[in-house]
DRENMILO-482957 format. One line per 2 residues: number of its first residue (from 1); their letters; for each residue x, y negated, z negated of C-alpha. Coordinates in Angstrom, 1 decimal, decimal comma. Example, Ala and Ser with C-alpha at 12.3 -4.5 7.8 and 13.67 -1.06 7.14 Angstrom:
<keses>
1> AS> 12,3/4,5/-7,8  13,7/1,1/-7,1
</keses>
This chain:
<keses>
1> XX> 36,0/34,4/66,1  37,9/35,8/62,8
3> XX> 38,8/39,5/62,6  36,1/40,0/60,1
5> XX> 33,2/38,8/61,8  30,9/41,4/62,6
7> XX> 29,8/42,2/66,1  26,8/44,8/66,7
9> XX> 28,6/45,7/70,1  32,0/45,8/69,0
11> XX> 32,0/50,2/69,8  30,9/49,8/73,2
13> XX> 33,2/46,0/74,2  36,0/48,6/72,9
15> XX> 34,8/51,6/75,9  33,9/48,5/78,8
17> XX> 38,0/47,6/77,8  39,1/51,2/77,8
19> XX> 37,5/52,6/81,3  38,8/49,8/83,0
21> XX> 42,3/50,7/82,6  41,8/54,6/82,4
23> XX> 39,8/53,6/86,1  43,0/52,4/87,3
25> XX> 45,0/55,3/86,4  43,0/57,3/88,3
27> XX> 44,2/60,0/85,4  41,6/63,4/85,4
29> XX> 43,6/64,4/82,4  42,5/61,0/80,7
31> XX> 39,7/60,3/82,6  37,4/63,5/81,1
33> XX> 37,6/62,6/77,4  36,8/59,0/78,1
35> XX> 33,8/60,4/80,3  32,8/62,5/77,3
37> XX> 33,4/59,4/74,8  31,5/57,1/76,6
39> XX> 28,8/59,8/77,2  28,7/60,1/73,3
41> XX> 28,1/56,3/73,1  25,3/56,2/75,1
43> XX> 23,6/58,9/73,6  24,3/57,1/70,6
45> XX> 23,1/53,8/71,8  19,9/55,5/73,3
47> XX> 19,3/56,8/69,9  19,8/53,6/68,1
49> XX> 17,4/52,0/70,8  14,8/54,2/70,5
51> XX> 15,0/53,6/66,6  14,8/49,9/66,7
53> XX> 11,9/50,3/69,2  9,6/52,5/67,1
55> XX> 11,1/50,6/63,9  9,6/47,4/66,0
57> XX> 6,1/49,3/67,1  5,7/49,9/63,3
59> XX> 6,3/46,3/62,5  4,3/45,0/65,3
61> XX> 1,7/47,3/63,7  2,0/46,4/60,2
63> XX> 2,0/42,4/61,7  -1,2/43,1/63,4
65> XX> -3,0/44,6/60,6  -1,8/42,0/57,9
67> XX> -3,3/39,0/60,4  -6,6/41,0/60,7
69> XX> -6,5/41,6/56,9  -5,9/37,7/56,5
71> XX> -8,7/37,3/59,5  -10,9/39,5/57,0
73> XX> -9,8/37,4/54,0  -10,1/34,1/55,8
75> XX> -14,0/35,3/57,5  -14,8/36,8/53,2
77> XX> -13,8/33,4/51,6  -15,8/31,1/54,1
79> XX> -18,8/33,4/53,8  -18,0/32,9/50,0
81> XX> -18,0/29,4/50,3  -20,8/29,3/52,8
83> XX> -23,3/31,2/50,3  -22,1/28,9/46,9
85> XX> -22,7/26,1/49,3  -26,0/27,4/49,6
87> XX> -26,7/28,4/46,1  -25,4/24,9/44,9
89> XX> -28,2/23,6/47,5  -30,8/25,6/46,4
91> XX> -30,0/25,1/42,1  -30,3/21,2/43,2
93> XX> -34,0/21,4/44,1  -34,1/22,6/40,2
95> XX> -31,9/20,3/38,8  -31,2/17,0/38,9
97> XX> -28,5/16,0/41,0  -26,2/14,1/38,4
99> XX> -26,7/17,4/35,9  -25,8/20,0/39,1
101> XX> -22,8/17,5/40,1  -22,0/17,7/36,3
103> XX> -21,9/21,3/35,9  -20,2/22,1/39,5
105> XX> -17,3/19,7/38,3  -16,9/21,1/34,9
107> XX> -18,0/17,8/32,9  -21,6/19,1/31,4
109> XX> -21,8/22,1/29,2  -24,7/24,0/29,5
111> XX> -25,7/24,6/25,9  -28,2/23,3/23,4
113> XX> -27,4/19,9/23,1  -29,4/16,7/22,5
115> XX> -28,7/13,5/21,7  -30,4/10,0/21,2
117> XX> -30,5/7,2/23,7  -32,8/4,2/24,9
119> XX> -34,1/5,2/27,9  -36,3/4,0/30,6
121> XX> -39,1/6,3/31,2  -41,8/6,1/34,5
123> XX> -44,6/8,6/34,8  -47,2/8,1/37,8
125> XX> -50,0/10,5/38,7  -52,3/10,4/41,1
127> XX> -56,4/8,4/40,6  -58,7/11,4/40,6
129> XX> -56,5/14,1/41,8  -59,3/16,7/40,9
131> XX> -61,8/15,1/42,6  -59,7/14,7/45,6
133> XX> -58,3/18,4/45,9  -61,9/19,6/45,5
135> XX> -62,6/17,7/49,4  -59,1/19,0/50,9
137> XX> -58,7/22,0/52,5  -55,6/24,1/50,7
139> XX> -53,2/23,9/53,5  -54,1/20,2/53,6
141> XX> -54,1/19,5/50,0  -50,4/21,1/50,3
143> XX> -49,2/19,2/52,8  -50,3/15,9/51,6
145> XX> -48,9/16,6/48,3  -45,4/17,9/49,7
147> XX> -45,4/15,3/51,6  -46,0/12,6/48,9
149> XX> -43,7/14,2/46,4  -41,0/14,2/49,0
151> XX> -41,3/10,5/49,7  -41,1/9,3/46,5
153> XX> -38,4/11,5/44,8  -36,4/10,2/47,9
155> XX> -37,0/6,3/46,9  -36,6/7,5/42,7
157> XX> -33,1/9,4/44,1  -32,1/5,9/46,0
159> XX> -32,7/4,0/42,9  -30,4/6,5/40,9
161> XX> -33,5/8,1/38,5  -33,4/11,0/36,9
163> XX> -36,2/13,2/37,9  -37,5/15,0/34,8
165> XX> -40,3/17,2/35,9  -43,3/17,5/38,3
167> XX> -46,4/17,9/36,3  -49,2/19,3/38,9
169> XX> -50,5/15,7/40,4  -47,8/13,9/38,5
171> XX> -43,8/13,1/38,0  -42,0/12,1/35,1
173> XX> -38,2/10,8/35,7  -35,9/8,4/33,5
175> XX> -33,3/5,8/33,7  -30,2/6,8/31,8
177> XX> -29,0/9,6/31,1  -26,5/11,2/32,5
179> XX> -25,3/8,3/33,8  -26,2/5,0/32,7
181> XX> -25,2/1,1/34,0  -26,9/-0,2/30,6
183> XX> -30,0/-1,0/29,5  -31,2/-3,9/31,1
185> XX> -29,8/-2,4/35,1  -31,3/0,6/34,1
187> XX> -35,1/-1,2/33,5  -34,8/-3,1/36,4
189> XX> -33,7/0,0/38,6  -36,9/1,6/37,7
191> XX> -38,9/-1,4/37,6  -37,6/-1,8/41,4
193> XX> -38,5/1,8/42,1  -42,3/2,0/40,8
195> XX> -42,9/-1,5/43,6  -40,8/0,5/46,5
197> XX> -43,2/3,6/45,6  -46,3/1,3/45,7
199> XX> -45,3/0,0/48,6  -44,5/3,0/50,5
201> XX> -48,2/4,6/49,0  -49,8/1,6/51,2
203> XX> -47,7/2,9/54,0  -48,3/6,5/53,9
205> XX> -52,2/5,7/53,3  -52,2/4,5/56,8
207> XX> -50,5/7,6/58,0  -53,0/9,7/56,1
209> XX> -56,3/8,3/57,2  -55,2/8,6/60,9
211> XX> -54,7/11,9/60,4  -57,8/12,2/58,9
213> XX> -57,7/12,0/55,2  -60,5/10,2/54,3
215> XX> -59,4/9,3/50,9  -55,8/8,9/50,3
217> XX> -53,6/9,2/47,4  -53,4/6,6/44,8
219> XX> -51,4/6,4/41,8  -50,5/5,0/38,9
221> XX> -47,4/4,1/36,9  -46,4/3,4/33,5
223> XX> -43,0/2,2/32,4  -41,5/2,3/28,7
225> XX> -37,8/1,5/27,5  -37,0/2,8/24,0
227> XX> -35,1/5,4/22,4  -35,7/9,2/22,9
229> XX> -34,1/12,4/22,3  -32,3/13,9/26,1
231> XX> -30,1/16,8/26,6  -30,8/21,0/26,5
233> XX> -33,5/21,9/24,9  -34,1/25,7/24,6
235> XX> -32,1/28,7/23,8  -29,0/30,2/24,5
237> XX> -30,7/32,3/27,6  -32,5/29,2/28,6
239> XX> -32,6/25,6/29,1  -34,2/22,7/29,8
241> XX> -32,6/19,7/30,2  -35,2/17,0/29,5
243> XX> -36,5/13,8/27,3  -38,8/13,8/24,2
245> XX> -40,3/11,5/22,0  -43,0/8,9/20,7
247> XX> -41,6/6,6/23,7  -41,7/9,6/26,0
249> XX> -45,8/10,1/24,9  -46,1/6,3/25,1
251> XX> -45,3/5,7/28,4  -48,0/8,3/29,4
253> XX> -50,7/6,3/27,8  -49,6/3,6/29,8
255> XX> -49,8/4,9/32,8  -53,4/5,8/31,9
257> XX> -54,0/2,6/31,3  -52,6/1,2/34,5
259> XX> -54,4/0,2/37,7  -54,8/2,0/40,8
261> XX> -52,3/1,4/42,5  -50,8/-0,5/40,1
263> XX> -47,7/-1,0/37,2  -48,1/-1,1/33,9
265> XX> -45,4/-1,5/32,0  -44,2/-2,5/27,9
267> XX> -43,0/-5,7/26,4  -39,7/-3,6/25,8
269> XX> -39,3/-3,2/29,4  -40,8/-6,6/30,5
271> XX> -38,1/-8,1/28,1  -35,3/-7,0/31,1
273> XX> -37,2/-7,6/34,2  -39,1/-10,7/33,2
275> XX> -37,2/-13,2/35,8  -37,8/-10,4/38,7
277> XX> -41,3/-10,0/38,9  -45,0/-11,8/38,0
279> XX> -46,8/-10,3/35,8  -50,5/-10,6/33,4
281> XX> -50,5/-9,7/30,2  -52,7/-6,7/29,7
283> XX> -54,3/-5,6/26,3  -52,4/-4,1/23,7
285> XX> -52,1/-0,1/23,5  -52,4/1,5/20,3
287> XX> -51,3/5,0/20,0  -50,9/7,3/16,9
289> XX> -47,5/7,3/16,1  -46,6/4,2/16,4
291> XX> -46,9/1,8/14,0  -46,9/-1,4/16,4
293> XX> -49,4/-2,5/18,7  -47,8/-2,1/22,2
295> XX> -47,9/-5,2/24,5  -48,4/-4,2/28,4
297> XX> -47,8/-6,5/31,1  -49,2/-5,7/34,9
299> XX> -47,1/-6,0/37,4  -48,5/-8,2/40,1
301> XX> -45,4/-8,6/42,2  -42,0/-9,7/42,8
303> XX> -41,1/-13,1/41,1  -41,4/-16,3/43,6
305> XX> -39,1/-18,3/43,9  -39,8/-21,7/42,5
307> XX> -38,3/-24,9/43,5  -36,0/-26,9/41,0
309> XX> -37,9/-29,0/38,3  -35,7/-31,4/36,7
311> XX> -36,4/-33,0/33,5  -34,6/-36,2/32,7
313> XX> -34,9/-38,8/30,6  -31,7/-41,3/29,4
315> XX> -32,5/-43,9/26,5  -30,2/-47,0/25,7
317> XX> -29,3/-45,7/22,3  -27,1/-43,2/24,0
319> XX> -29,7/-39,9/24,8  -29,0/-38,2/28,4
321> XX> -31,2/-35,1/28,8  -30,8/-33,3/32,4
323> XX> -32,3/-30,3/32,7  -33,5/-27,6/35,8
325> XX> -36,4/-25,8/33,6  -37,3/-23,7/36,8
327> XX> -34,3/-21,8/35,6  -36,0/-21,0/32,4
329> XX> -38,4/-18,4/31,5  -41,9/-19,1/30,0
331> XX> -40,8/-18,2/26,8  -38,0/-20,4/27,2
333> XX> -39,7/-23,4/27,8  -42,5/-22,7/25,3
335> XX> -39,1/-22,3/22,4  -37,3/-25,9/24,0
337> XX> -40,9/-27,5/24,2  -41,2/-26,4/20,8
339> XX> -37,9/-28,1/19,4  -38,2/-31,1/21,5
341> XX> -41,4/-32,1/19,8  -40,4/-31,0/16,2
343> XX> -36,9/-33,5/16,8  -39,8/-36,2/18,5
345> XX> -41,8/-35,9/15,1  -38,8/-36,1/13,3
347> XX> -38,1/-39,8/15,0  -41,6/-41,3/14,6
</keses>
């Protein structure tokens, strides 16, 4: 060890060294001022010892009440994040998912805003909801309806919809907006949907008459694809993120015009869906507005799969045709039928 290190005993090494020799001496003359030095020393170390101990107690303190003011800290933020957990659960039942996951992220400003996209819209209500209500008891009434609500925004949710709005006995949600995988996905997603919801009605109807409902629910669904207006409509204390538009009004009047228990949906729309399910042709809708006459197609099912028809026909003067027209839709073989006989006409 160098001369210049630093030892915290150094005074008292120097005493332990001295006393042994003085001890020796057996000297009184020496012996009492090496008494009263190393008396001095251990009064000094007892002071120094009882400073480093209260200067520890008051660290020890300080150490225990910074942990229990991070303990506090720690216990504040979870409840913090326990409660906007909460709220974020709560605002959800209000908004729709895509617009609360939006907002919570930073990505969607909540001002007015609107903008113009084709959409696929799906309102369903219930047959003679009125009529129903006016046989249920109210506690009844309210369950069945929770109950139904519940099961189909679950299937819209798992289909990715948008859910607009519940309008007493009905629902109005849309394919598109915020979050889109293009037109033609976004028809078929709903077109999917409306068959699931049919399909879980039948189910619950069975629930519902064993548990004594004499008449269950039935509803009805209309589907339309065209353009509307979505985004914020309101003011700057309060918004509304919805759709509007002719299309928006349309697909209401199909829905009126739809079965029980049925889909009715518009040429636009068929146009996607066209290889996924069977349909009939319905008449056509007129509706103030709208300048066209709106085709509607019922949807009787999902589309069967046909076997393969293959058309062939190979002529010595060098004509091969081969073709698999189950692959082709009606229209399709109604436009190649067409052609076929215009080129026939053309050779006789």
């Amino acid at each position: 060890m160098s001369k210049d290190s630093f030892d915290l005993y150094d005074r008292e090494k120097a005493l332990i060294s001295e006393g042994s020799t003085l001890l020796e001496s057996e000297d009184l003359k020496t012996l009492k001022p090496f008494a009263q030095r190393l008396f001095d020393g251990f009064v000094s170390l007892f002071n120094e010892n009882q400073n480093l101990l209260r200067h520890s107690d008051r660290q020890e303190q300080r150490l225990v009440k910074l942990n229990q003011n991070l303990k506090a800290q720690t216990q504040e933020l979870e409840l913090k994040r326990q409660t906007q957990e909460l709220l974020s659960q709560q605002l959800a039942k209000y908004l729709p998912p895509q617009i609360m996951s939006a907002l919570l992220s930073g990505t969607y400003q909540s001002k007015v805003a609107t903008q113009r996209k084709k959409l696929t819209v799906f309102f369903s209500d219930i047959r003679d909801f009125t009529a129903t209500s006016d046989l249920l008891q109210p506690e009844a009434l309210t369950e069945y309806l929770n109950e139904y609500f519940s099961e189909m925004t679950e299937i819209a949710m798992g289909h990715g919809a948008t859910i607009d709005k519940y309008i007493g006995d009905a629902m109005m949600v849309f394919f598109g907006d915020p979050e889109s995988k293009g037109h033609q996905e976004d028809a078929r997603a709903c077109v999917l949907m409306a068959m699931a919801m049919q399909a879980r009605m039948k189910e619950l109807a069975v629930r519902w008459k064993n548990k004594g409902f004499e008449n269950p629910f039935v509803i009805r669904i209309g589907i339309n694809t065209g353009y509307c207006n979505v985004g914020n409509f309101g003011s700057d204390q309060r918004l509304s993120y919805t759709i509007i538009g002719g299309e928006v009004n349309l697909t209401q009047r199909l829905e009126s015009h739809s079965d029980p228990g049925g889909i009715l949906m518009s040429y636009e729309t068929y146009c996607y869906v066209q290889d996924l399910v069977e349909v009939e042709e319905r008449q056509p809708v007129k509706m103030k507005g709208i300048a066209r006459d709106v085709k509607t197609f019922a949807v009787l099912g999902p589309k069967k799969t046909q076997p393969h028809r293959n058309v062939a026909l190979n002529h010595e003067a060098g004509i091969n045709i081969d073709l698999d027209v189950s692959t082709l839709t009606p229209s399709e073989r109604q436009q190649l039928a067409e052609k076929l006989r215009a080129v026939a006409n053309q050779i006789s």
